[in-house]
PAKE-933118 format. One line per 5 residues: number of its first residue (from 1); their letters; for each residue y, z, x of C-alpha. Coordinates in nm, 4 decimals. Layout:
! PAKE-933118
NUM	A	Y:Z:X ~ ...
This chain:
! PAKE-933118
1	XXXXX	6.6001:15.6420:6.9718 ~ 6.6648:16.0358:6.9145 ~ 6.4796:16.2019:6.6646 ~ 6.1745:16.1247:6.3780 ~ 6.3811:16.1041:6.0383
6	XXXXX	6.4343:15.7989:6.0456 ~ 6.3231:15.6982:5.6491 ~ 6.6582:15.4479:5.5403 ~ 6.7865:15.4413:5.8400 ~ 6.8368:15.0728:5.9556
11	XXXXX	6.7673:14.9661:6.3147 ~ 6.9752:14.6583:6.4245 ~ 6.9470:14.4461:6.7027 ~ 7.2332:14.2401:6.8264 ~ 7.3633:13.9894:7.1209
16	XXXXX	7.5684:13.7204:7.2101 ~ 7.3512:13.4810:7.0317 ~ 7.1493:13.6960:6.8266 ~ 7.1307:13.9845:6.5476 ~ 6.9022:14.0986:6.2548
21	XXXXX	6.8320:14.4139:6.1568 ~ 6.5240:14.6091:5.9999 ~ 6.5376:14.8858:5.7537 ~ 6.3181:15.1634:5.8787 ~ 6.0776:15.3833:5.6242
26	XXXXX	5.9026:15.6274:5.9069 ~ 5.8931:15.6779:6.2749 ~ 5.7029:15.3810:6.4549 ~ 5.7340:15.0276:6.5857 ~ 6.0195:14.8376:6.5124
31	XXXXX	5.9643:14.4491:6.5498 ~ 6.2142:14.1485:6.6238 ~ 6.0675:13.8086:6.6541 ~ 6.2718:13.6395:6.9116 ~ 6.2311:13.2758:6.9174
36	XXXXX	6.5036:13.2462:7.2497 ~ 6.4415:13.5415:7.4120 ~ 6.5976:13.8327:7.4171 ~ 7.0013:13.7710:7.3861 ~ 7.2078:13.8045:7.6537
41	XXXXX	7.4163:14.1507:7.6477 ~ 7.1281:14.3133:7.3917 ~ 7.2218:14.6763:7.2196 ~ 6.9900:14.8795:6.9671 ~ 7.2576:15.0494:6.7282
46	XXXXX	7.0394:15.3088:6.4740 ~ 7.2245:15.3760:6.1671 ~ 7.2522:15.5166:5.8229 ~ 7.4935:15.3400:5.5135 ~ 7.8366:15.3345:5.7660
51	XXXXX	7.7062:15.6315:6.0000 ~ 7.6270:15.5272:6.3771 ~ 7.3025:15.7714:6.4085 ~ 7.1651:15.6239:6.7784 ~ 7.2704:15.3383:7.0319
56	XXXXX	7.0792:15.1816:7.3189 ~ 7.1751:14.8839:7.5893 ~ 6.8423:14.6385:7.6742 ~ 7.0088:14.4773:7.8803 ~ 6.8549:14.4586:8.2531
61	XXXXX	7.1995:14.4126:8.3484 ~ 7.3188:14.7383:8.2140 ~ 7.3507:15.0816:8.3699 ~ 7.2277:15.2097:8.0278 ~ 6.9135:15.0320:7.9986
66	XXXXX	6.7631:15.3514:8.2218 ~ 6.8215:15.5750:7.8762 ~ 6.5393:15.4037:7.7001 ~ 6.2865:15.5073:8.0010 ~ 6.4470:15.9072:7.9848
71	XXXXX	6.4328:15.8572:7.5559 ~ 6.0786:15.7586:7.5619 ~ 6.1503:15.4349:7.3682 ~ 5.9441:15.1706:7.5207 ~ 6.0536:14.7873:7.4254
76	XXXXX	5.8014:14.5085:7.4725 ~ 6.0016:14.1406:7.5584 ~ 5.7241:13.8874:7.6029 ~ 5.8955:13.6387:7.7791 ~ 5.7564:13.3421:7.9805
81	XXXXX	5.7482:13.4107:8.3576 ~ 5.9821:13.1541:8.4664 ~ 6.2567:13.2069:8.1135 ~ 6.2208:13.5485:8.2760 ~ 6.3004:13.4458:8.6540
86	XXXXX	6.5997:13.1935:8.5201 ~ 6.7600:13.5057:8.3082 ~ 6.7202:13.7225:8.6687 ~ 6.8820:13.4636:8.8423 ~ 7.1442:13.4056:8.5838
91	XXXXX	7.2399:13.7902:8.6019 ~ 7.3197:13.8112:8.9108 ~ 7.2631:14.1019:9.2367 ~ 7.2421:14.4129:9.1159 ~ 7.0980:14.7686:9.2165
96	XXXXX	6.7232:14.5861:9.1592 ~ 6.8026:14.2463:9.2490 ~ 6.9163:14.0504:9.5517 ~ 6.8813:13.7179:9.6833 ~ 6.8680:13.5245:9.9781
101	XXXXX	6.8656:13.1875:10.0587 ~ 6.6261:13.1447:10.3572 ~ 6.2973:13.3210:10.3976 ~ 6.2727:13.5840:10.6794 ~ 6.1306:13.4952:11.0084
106	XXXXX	5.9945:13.7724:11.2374 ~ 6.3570:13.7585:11.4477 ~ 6.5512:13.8287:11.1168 ~ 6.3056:14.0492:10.9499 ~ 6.5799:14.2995:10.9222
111	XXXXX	6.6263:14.1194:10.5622 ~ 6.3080:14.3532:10.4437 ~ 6.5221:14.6579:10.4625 ~ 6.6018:14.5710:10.1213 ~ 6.2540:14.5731:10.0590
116	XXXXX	6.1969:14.9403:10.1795 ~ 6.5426:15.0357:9.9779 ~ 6.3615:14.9229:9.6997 ~ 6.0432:15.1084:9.7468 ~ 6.2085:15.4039:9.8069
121	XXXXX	6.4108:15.3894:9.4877 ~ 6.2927:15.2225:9.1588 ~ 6.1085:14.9269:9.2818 ~ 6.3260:14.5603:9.2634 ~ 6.3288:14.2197:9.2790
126	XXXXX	6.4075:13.9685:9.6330 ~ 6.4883:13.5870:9.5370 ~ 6.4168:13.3815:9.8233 ~ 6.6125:13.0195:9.7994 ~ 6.9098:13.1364:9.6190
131	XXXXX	7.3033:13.1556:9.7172 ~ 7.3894:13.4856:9.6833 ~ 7.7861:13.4138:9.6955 ~ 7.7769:13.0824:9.4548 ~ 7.4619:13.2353:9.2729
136	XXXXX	7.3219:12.8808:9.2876 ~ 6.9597:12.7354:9.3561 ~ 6.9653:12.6131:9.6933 ~ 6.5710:12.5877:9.7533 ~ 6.3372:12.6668:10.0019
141	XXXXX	6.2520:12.4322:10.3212 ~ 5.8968:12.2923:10.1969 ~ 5.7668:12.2543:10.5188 ~ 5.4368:12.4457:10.4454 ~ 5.2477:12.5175:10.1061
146	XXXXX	5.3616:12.7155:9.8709 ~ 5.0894:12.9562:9.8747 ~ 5.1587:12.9335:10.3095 ~ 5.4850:13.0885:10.2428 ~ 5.4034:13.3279:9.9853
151	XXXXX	5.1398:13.5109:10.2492 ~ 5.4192:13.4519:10.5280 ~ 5.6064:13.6591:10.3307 ~ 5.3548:13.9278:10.3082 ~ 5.2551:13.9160:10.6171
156	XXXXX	5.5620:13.9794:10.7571 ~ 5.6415:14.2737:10.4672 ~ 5.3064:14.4167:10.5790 ~ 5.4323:14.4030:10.9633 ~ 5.7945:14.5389:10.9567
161	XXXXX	5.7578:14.7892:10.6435 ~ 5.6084:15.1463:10.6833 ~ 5.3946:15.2382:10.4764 ~ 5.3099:14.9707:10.3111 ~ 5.4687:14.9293:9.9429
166	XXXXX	5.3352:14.7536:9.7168 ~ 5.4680:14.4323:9.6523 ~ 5.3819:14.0888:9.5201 ~ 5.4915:13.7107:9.5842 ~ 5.5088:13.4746:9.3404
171	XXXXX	5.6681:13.0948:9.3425 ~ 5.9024:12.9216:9.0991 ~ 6.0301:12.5885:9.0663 ~ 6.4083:12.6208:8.9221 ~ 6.5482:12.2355:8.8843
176	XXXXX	6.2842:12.1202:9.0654 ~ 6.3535:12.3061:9.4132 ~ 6.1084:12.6080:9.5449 ~ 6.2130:12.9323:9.4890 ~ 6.0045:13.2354:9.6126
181	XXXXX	6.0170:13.5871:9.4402 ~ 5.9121:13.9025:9.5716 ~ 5.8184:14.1730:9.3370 ~ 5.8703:14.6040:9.4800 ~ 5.6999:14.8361:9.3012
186	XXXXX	5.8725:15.1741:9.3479 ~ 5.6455:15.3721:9.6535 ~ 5.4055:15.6092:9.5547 ~ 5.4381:15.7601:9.9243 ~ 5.8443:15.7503:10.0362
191	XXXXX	5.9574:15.7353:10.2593 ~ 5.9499:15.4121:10.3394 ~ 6.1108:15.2476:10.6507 ~ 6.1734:14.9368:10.8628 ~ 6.0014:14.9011:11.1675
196	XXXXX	6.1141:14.6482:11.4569 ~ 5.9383:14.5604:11.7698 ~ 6.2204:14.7617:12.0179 ~ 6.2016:15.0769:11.7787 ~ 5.8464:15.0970:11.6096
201	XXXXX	5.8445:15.4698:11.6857 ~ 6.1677:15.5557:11.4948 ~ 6.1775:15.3542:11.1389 ~ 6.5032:15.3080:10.9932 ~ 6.5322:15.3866:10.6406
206	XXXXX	6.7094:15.2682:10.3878 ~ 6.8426:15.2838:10.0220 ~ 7.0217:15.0923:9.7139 ~ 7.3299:15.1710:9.5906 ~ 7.5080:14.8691:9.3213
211	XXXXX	7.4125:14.5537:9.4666 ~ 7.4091:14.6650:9.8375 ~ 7.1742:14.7867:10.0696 ~ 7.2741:15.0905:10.2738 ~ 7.1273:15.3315:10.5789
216	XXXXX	6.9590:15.6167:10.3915 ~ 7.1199:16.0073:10.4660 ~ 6.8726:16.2431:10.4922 ~ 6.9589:16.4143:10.1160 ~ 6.8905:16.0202:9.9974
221	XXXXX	6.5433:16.0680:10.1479 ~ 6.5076:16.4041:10.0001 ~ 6.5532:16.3075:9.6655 ~ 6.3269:15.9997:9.7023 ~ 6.0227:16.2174:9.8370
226	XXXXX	6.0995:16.5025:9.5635 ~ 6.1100:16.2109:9.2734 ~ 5.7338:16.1104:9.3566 ~ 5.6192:16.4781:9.3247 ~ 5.6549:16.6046:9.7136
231	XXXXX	5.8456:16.8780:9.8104 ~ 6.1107:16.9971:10.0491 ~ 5.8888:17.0947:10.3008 ~ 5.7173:16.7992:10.2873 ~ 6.0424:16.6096:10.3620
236	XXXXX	6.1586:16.8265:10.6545 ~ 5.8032:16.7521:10.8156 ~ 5.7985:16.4344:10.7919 ~ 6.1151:16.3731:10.8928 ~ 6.1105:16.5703:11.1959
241	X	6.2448:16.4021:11.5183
């Protein structure tokens, strides 16, 4: 929240299923013991006797939630991994989620573009084994291990994206069928491309916009190399030809 006098000002926390407040006495930590998690559709209101002072959506859902990262406020949820996946899931696609219901094979590795989209933005999430129109847990084909799949997955990020992101793989069981989740961190060195056997010399690249993936313009490419620190010149040479 904006600003340091905070002394009786009251900081409440609400949701669908949840609110409590705490009456503040300095600048600091604010703490909410959440038994269920954190409540769907979650807003930090700051305010003094009737006056709204400060407001805040923590919801991963909402285009708002980026104002707590440009505020400085930092909010610790510790949630179990898989209450965490479930809640993903249960939000939906979004501009750092998507899901797909079949792993990627190296013929239809062209699903990773999402996966360079994501590196070249603010990382994301991929759900293997999900529906993306019913938003329903269809599963994974258990044919091999889960820890087989996990490095298939990889593997094939490591073979089709260029550079390299950073990513990790982790499996879930949601109503006891195998779900597979694949963790982007946002690229340290955009941008980053798809590669494909008939075009390994000219990457395609990609970005995110909503809950789509999209062919990147050269100004989208721009701004992702400027946002890590490069510069324009560094863009125009190293996107030459």
């Amino acid at each position: 929240m904006e600003g340091s006098r905070v002394n009786g000002a009251e900081l409440e926390l609400f949701g669908e299923s949840e609110r409590s407040s705490r009456r503040l006495e300095a600048a600091g930590e604010a703490t909410f013991p959440l038994a269920h998690g954190l409540p769907a559709h979650a807003w930090l209101w700051l305010k003094r006797g009737t006056m709204w002072l400060d407001y805040r959506s923590i919801d991963p859902r909402s285009g708002w939630t980026g104002d707590l990262d440009r505020a400085g406020v930092e909010i610790e949820v510790p949630v179990e991994p898989q209450v965490r996946i479930e809640a993903l899931i249960a939000s939906g696609e979004g501009p750092h989620v998507e899901f797909k219901e079949c792993l990627p094979t190296k013929q239809s590795r062209r699903t990773l573009k999402t996966v360079a989209a994501f590196a070249n933005g603010d990382g994301g999430t991929m759900v293997f084994g999900i529906n993306r129109d019913e938003v329903t847990v269809t599963g994974l084909s258990e044919d091999k291990p889960p820890t087989k799949l996990r490095d298939h997955l990889v593997d094939l990020v490591r073979g089709t994206v260029i550079p390299m992101p950073h990513v990790e793989a982790r499996d879930y069981r949601i109503d006891d069928k195998l779900i597979l989740v694949l963790e982007v961190s946002p690229g340290t060195s955009p941008p980053y491309g798809l590669s494909t056997p008939d075009a390994r010399d000219k990457p395609e690249y990609f970005v995110r916009r909503g809950a789509s993936t999209f062919p990147a313009q050269p100004n989208d490419l721009s701004e992702a190399v400027l946002s890590r620190g490069r510069t324009e010149g560094d863009t125009s040479s190293r996107f030459a030809g």
